[in-house]
C-alpha positions in Angstrom: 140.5 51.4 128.9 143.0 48.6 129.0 144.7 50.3 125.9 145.4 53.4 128.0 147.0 52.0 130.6 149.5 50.2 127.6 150.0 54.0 126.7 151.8 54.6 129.9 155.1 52.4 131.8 155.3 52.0 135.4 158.4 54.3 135.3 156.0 57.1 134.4 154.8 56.8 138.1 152.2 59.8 139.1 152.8 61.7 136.2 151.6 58.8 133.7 148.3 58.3 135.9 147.5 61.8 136.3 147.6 61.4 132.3 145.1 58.4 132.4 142.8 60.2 135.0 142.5 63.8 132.2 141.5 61.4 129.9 138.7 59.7 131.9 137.6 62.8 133.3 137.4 64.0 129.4 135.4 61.0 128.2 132.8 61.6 131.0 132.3 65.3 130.4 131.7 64.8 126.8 129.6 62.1 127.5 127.8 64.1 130.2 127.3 67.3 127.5 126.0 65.3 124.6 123.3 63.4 126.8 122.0 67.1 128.0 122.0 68.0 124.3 120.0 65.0 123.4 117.5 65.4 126.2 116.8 69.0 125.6 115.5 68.2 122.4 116.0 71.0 119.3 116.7 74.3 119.8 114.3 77.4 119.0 116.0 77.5 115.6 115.5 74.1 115.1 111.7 73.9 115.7 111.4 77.3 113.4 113.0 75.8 110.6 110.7 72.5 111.1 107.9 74.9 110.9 109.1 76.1 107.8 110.5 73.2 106.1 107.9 72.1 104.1 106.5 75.9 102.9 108.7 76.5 100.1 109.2 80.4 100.0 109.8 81.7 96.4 111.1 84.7 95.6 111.2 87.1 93.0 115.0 85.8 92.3 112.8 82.6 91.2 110.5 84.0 89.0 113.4 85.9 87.2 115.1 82.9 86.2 111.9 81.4 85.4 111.1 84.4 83.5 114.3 84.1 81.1 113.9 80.9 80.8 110.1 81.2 79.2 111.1 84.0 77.6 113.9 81.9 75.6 112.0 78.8 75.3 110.3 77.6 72.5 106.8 78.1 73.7 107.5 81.9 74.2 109.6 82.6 70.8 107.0 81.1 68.8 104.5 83.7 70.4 107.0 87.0 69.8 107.7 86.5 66.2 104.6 87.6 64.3 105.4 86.7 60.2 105.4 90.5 58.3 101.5 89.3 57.0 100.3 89.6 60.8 102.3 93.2 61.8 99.3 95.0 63.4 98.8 98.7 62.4 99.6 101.3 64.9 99.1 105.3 65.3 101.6 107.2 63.3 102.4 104.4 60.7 102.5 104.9 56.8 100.5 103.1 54.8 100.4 103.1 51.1 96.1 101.9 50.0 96.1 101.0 46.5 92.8 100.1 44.7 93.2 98.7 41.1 91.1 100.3 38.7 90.2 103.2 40.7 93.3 105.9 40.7 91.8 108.5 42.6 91.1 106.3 45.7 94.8 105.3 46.0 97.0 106.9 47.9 99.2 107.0 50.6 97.9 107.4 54.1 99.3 108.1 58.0 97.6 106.6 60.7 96.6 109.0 62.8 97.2 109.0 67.0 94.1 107.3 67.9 94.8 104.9 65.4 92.2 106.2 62.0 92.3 107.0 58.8 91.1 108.9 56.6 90.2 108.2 52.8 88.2 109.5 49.6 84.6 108.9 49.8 85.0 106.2 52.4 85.9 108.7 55.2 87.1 107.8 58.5 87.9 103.9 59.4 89.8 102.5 62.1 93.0 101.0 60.9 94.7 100.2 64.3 94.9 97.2 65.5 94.3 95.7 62.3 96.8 94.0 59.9 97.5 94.9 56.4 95.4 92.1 54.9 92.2 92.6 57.3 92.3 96.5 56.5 92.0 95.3 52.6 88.6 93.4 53.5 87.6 96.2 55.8 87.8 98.7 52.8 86.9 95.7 50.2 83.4 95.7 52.4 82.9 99.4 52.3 83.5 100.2 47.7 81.4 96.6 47.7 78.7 98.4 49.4 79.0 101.7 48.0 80.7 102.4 44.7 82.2 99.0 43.1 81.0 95.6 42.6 84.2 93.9 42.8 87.1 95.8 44.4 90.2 94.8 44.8 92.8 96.4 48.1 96.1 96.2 48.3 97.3 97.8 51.8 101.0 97.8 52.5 102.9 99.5 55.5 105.4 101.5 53.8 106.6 103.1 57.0 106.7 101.6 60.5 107.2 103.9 63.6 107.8 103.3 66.7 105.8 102.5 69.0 106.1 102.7 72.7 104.8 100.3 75.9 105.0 101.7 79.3 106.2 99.1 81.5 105.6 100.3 85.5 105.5 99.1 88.8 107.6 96.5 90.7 110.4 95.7 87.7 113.8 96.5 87.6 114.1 99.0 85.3 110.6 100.5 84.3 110.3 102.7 81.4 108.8 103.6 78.1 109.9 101.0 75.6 110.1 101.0 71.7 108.3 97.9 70.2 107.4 96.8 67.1 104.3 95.1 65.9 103.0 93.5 68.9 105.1 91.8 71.9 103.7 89.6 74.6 103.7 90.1 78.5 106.6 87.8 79.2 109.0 89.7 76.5 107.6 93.1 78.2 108.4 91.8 81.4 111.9 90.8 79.9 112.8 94.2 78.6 112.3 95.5 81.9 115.1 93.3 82.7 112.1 91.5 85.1 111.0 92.0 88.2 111.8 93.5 91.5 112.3 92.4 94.8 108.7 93.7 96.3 106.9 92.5 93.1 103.6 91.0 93.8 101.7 88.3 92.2 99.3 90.6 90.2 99.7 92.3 87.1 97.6 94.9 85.1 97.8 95.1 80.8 96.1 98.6 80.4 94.5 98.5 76.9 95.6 101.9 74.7 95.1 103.3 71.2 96.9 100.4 69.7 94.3 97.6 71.4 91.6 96.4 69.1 89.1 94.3 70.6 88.2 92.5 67.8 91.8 91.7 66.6 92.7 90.4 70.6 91.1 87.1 69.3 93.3 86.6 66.2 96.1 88.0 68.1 98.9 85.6 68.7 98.3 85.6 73.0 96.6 82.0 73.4 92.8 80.9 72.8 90.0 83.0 72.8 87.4 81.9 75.8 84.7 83.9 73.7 83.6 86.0 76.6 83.6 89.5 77.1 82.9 92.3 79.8 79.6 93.6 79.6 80.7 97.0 81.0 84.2 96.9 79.3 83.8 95.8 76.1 86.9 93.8 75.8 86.9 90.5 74.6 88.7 88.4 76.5 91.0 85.3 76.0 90.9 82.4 78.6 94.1 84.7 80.6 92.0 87.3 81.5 91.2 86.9 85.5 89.4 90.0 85.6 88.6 93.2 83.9 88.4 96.4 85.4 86.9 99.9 84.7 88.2 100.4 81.2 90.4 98.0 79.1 92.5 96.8 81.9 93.3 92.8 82.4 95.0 91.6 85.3 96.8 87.9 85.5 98.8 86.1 88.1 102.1 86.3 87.5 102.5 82.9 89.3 100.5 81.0 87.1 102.1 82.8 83.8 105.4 81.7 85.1 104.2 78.5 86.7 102.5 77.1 83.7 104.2 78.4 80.9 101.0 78.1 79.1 100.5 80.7 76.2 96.7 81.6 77.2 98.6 83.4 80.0 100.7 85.4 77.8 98.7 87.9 76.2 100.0 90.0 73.5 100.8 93.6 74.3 99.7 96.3 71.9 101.7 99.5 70.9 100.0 102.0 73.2 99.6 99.6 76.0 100.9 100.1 79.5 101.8 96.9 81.8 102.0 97.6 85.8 103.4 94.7 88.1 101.6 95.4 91.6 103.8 95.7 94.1 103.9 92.7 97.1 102.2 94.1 100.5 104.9 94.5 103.1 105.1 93.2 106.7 107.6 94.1 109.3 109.1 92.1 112.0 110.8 94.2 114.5 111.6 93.5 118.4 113.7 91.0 119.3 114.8 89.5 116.3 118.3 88.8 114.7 117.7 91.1 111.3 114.0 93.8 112.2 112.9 95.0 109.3 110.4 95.3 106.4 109.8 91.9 103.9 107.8 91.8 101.0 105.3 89.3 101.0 106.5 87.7 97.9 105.5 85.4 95.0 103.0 83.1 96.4 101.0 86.1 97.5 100.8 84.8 101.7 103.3 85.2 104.5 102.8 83.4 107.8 104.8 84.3 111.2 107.1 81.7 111.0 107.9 82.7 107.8 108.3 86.1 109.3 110.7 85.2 112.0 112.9 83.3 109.4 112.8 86.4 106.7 114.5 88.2 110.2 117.0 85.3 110.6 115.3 83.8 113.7 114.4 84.8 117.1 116.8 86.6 119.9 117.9 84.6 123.2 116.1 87.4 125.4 112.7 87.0 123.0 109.5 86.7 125.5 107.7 83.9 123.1 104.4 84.5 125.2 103.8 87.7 124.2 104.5 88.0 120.5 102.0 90.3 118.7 100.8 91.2 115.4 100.2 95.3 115.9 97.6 96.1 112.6 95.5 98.7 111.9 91.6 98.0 111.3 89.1 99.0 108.8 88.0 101.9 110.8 91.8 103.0 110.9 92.0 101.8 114.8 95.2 100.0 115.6 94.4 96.5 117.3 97.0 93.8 119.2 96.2 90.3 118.1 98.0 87.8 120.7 100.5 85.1 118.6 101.1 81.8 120.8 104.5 81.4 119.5 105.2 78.3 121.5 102.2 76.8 120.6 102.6 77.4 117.1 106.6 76.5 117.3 105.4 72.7 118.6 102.9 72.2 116.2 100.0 72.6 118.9 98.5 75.6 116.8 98.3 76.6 113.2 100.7 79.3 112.0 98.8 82.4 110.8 98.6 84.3 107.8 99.7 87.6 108.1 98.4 90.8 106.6 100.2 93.9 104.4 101.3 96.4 106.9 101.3 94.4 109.6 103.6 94.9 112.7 105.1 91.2 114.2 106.1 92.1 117.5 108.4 89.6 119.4 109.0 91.2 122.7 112.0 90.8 125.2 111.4 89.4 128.5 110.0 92.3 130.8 108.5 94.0 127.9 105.4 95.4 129.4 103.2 97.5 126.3 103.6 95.7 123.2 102.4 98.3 121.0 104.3 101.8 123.0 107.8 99.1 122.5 106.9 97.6 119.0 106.4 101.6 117.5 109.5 102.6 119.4 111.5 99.9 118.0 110.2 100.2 114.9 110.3 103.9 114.9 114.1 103.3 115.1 114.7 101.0 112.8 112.8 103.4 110.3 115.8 106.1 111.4 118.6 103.6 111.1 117.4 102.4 107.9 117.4 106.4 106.5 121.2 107.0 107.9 123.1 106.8 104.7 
């Protein structure tokens, strides 16, 4: 204080002290407004982004970069690039058959769409799926047994068509796509220029024409675990999670992209059709900053907290003791389910899950139904959302 008073002569008089007493009154309001701020302790977006802090929230964004980067690596490039001796034969293909000392049984040959052929006195064998050199043993096996003691095959693909994989569901650009040979998951995934912002964790290979069960072992997708369906069919390497009705395998995405590992990253077959599921989605609507509807995303789980952030936090009016999650039943009846957002906001109760389609309510104060106010504001978002 003493260096203020230097500031000032005595020949300022009153106006030099009126000076001294602004700048004393400033020091104690300052003083006064940074106490209150200690005291009242973190604000409602503070505690919220405590409550969050230590959930990291991935998004698809992630797994796209993550994606590339597999896709580029070494680990994934030495799975995509099959040497011309492992090409596996598809539908429509041309292949010339040539059996040495036995003119009449050489020939050339198209595969036909479900993947046969057709030869002299052998008939029909299945040639997709199959590469050039286990088609020779395959016919090999059959003149042993029939008409020569010691054959000898030559098969070579003289023609190579194109063959197409459907890739579907929550990607960015989902199509038909022209492949050769065989491809695996992540480059499918990678010519759909990746995934989507509501992409969920799950996707589905659905086994076509091209698929052979006995070459998905020898295929260049990872170990074989030995196991197989017993309703399916389909033998299954160590990626396979489950196997539904038919010739369908569905993996976690976030453990092909989390791992890296190769057992993940089965081969995909001419014929084949990949679907990413999309994420459920949960809406947040009342009094929030941003209402709207947010895919639950990449680790496959969304709590409320998380909720209220993906809507950029709560607004001043919001009535944090009655917050509800509106969500439909079962039986197709609508129920309320209380949320004890303060309790949950000081850490005196957990933060809960929430489900697809569910409806986070965060009322104003004097919001009396939760449920008439949440449809009507949600109602309206729907309609603001549809005005171009």
């Amino acid at each position: 204080m003493i260096s203020l008073f230097k500031g000032f002569s005595m020949r300022e008089g009153g106006q030099g002290m009126s000076k001294i007493w602004l700048c004393l009154v400033a020091l104690v309001v300052v003083g006064t407004q940074n106490a209150s701020a200690q005291s009242a302790g973190p604000s409602n977006q503070t505690v919220l982004t405590a409550g969050i802090s230590n959930t990291k929230m991935e998004t698809t964004d992630d797994w796209n970069r993550r994606l590339e980067t597999l896709v580029h690596s070494a680990l994934a490039s030495a799975q995509t690039s099959p040497a011309p001796g492992d090409y596996r034969i598809g539908p429509n293909d041309q292949l010339q058959v040539t059996v040495f000392g036995a003119p009449d049984l050489s020939q050339a040959v198209r595969v036909a769409g479900d993947g046969d052929i057709s030869l002299p006195l052998l008939g029909t064998i299945k040639a997709s799926g199959l590469t050039p050199r286990e088609l020779e043993l395959v016919l090999q096996a059959l003149l042993r047994r029939t008409y020569m003691k010691d054959p000898q095959v030559i098969v070579t693909v003289t023609e190579i068509q194109s063959h197409t994989v459907s890739v579907m569901g929550a990607v960015k650009t989902p199509g038909v796509f022209q492949i050769r040979g065989t491809k695996t998951l992540l480059e499918m995934l990678s010519m759909a220029q990746g995934l989507s912002p509501d992409a969920g964790d799950a996707v589905l290979v659905m086994r076509g024409a091209g698929f052979d069960a006995a070459s998905d072992s020898k295929a260049g997708s990872g170990t074989n675990a030995g196991a197989s369906d017993g309703t399916s069919g389909v033998g299954l390497s160590a990626s396979a999670e489950k196997v539904e009705a038919g010739n369908t395998i569905e993996i976690s995405l976030k453990r092909l992209l989390d791992s890296g590992d190769p057992k993940y990253n089965i081969a995909v077959y001419p014929g084949d059709i990949v679907k990413v599921k999309a994420a459920g989605i949960v809406y947040v609507v009342g009094d929030v900053m941003r209402p709207g509807g947010f895919p639950i995303q990449a680790n496959g789980h969304m709590t409320v907290l998380q909720a209220i952030a993906l809507g950029e936090g709560m607004g001043p009016d919001a009535d944090k003791g009655k917050a509800r999650i509106i969500r439909v039943a079962e039986n197709g009846k609508q129920i309320e389910l209380p949320v004890p957002l303060k309790a949950i906001l000081s850490g005196k109760a957990p933060d809960p899950a929430l489900q697809p389609k569910d409806v986070l309510f965060i009322p104003k104060n004097g919001t009396v139904s939760a449920s008439k106010t949440a449809l009507r504001t949600f109602s309206q978002w729907i309609v603001w959302r549809a005005i171009p």
